[in-house]
C-alpha positions in Angstrom: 67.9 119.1 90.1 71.6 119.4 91.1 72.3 120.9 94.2 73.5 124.6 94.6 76.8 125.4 96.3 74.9 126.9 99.5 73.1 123.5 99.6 76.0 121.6 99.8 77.9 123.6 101.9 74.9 124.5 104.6 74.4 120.1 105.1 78.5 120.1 105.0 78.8 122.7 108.0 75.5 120.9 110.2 76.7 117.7 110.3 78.1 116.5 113.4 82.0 115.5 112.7 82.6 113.6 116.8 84.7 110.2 116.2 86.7 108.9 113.3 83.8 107.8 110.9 84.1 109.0 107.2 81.0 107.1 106.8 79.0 110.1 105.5 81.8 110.8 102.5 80.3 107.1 101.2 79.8 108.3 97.5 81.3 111.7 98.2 85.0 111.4 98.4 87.0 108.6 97.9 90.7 107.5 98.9 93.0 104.4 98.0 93.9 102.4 100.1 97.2 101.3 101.4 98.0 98.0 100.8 99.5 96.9 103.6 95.8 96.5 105.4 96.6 98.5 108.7 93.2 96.6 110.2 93.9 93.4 109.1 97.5 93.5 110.1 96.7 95.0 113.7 94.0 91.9 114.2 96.6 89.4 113.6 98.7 91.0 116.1 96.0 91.3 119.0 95.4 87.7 118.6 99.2 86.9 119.8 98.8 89.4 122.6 97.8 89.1 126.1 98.4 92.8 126.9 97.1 95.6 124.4 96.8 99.7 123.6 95.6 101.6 121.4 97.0 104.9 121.7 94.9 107.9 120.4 92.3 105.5 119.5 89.7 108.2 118.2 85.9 106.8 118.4 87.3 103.6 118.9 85.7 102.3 115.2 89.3 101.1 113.9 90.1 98.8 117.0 86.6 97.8 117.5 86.5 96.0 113.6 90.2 94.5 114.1 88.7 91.5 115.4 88.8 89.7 119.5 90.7 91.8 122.0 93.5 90.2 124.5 92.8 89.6 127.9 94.0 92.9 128.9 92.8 95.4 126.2 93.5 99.7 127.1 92.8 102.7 124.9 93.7 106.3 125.6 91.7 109.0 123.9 92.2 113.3 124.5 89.2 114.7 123.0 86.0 113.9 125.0 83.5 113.1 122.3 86.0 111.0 121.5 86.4 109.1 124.8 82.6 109.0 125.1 82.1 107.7 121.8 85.2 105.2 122.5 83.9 104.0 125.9 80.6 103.2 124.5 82.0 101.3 121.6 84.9 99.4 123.3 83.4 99.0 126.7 81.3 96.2 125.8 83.8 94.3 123.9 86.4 94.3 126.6 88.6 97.6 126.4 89.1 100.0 129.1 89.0 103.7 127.8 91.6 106.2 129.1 90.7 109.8 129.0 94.5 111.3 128.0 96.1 114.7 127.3 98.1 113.1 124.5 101.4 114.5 126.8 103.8 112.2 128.3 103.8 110.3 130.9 101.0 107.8 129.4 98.9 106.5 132.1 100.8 103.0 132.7 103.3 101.8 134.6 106.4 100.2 133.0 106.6 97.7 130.3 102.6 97.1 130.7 102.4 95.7 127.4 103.2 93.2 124.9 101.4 95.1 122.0 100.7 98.6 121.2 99.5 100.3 118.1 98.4 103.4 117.0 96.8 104.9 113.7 97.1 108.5 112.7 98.7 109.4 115.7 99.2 113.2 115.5 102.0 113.0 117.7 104.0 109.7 118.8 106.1 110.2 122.4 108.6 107.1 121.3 110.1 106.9 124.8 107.4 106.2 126.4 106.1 103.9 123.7 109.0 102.4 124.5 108.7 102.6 128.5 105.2 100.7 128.5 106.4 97.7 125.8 107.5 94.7 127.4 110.8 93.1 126.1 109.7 91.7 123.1 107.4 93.7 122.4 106.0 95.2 119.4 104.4 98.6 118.1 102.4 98.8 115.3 101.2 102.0 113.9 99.8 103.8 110.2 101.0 107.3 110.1 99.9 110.2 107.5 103.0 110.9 105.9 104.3 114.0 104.4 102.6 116.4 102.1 99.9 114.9 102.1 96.3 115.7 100.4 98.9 118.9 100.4 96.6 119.7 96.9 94.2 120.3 99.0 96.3 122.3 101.6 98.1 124.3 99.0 94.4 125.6 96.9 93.7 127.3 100.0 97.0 128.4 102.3 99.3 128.5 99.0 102.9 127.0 98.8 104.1 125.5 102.0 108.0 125.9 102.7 110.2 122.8 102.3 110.2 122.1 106.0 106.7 122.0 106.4 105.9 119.8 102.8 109.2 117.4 104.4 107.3 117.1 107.7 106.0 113.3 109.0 108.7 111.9 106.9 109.0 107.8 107.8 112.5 107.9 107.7 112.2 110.7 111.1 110.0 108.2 112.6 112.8 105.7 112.3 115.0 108.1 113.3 113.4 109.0 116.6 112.1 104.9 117.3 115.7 104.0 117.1 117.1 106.7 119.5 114.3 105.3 122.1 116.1 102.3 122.2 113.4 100.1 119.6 114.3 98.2 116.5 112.2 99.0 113.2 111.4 95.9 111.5 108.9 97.1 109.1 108.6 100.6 107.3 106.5 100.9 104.3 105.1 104.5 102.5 102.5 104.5 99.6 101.1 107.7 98.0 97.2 107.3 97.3 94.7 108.8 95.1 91.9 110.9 97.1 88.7 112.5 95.2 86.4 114.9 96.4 83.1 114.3 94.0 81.5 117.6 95.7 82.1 120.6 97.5 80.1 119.6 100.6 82.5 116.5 101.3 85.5 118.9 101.0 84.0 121.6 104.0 83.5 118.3 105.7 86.8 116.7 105.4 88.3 120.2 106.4 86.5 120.1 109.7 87.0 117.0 110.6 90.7 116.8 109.9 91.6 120.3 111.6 95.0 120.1 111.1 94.6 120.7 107.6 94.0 123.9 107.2 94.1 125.3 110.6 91.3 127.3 111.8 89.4 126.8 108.7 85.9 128.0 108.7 83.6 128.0 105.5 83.1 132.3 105.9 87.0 132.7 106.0 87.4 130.9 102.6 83.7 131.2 101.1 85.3 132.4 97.8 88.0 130.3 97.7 85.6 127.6 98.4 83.1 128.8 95.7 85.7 128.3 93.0 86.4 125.5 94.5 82.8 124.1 94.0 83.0 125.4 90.2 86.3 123.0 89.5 84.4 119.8 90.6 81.7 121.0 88.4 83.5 121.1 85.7 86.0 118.2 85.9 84.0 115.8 88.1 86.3 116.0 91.2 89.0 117.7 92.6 91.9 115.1 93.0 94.7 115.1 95.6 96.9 112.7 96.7 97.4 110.9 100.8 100.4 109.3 102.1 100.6 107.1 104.8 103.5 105.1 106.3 103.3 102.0 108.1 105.9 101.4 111.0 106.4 98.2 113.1 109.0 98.8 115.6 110.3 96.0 118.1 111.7 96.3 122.0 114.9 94.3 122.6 114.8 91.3 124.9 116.7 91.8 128.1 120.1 90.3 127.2 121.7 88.2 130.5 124.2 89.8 132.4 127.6 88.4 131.7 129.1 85.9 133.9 
């Protein structure tokens, strides 16, 4: 018998949404892929570095599956579930958690690091991303872009203003990379199809990624949420749209003073 909308919603609210697994949307939601291959890409750099972090590194599951760590592998992390979660998943394979407040200074001293990458940073301090590279070195980082899974956004807050639908835009991000003193090598946006298949995975998605709808709770938009449930009824899923960037960003070499 299909479930009832107080079903979904009552498993949606229980589950626990610590760390930055979507493993329980398996069959629930879905979302494309960039095709870049953010995990892939920031193996292939750890395995050229000697000195690596992971800035905002969540429960640690995305650095943990990009393969062997450098000799000297760091992580910072804000929330504490997070950094509990992350120390027990990276400690044994070599990393050093950081508990962080996300607020400049970041916990290392000067050009510390050959390599450092990030992905969904919520926000990115670019000088001192730029303090803790070494010459030479590189940061890698996947970044939600603007507007996005704003289908969702919109159904419940209504039409954002231009500035906030124009927000996270890559070119900014080159914008403010550049003015810390790093080159941008690589900057790539792709716009990617998400579904929600019930309305369970959407109250779930909305807690998790708080930012979304700020302050969202299932009693403030019961209603909203109940016609919600009665689209993906009737059309089989409520389909939005992500977009994420991808930005690689260089330090300079030291140039030689002239003679």
């Amino acid at each position: 018998m299909e479930r009832s909308f107080e079903e979904w919603v009552a498993e949606a609210e229980a589950v626990s949404v610590a760390g930055w697994d979507f493993s329980w949307l398996d069959g629930r939601a879905t979302e494309q892929r960039p095709s870049w291959g953010y995990q892939r890409l920031m193996g292939e750099r750890l395995a050229r570095a000697s000195a690596a972090l992971d800035i905002q590194t969540g429960g640690g599951e995305v650095l943990a599956g990009a393969g062997a760590f450098p000799p000297v592998m760091a992580a910072t992390e804000s929330w504490p579930p997070n950094v509990a979660k992350a120390t027990a998943l990276l400690h044994p394979l070599g990393a050093v958690v950081v508990a962080d407040g996300d607020e400049p200074p970041l916990p290392f001293g000067d050009a510390a690091f050959d390599l450092v990458t990030s992905r969904h940073p919520v926000t990115v301090w670019w000088e001192e991303v730029a303090r803790v590279l070494r010459p030479g070195g590189v940061y890698l980082s996947q970044q939600v872009g603007p507007a996005s899974v704003f289908e969702l956004v919109e159904y419940f807050l209504g039409p954002q203003p231009e500035e906030v639908r124009s927000a996270r835009h890559p070119e900014d991000a080159r914008r403010r990379a550049e003015a810390a003193g790093l080159e941008v090598v690589d900057l790539r946006c792709e716009s990617l199809r998400t579904e929600f298949f019930d309305i369970g995975a959407v109250v779930y998605f909305l807690r998790k990624v708080v930012w979304m709808v700020p302050g969202f709770t299932v009693e403030q938009y019961r209603e909203r949420l109940r016609e919600l449930d009665l689209l993906i009824r009737r059309e089989g899923a409520f389909v939005a749209h992500t977009t994420r960037f991808l930005i690689e960003a260089r330090k300079p070499e030291e140039r030689e003073p002239a003679a």
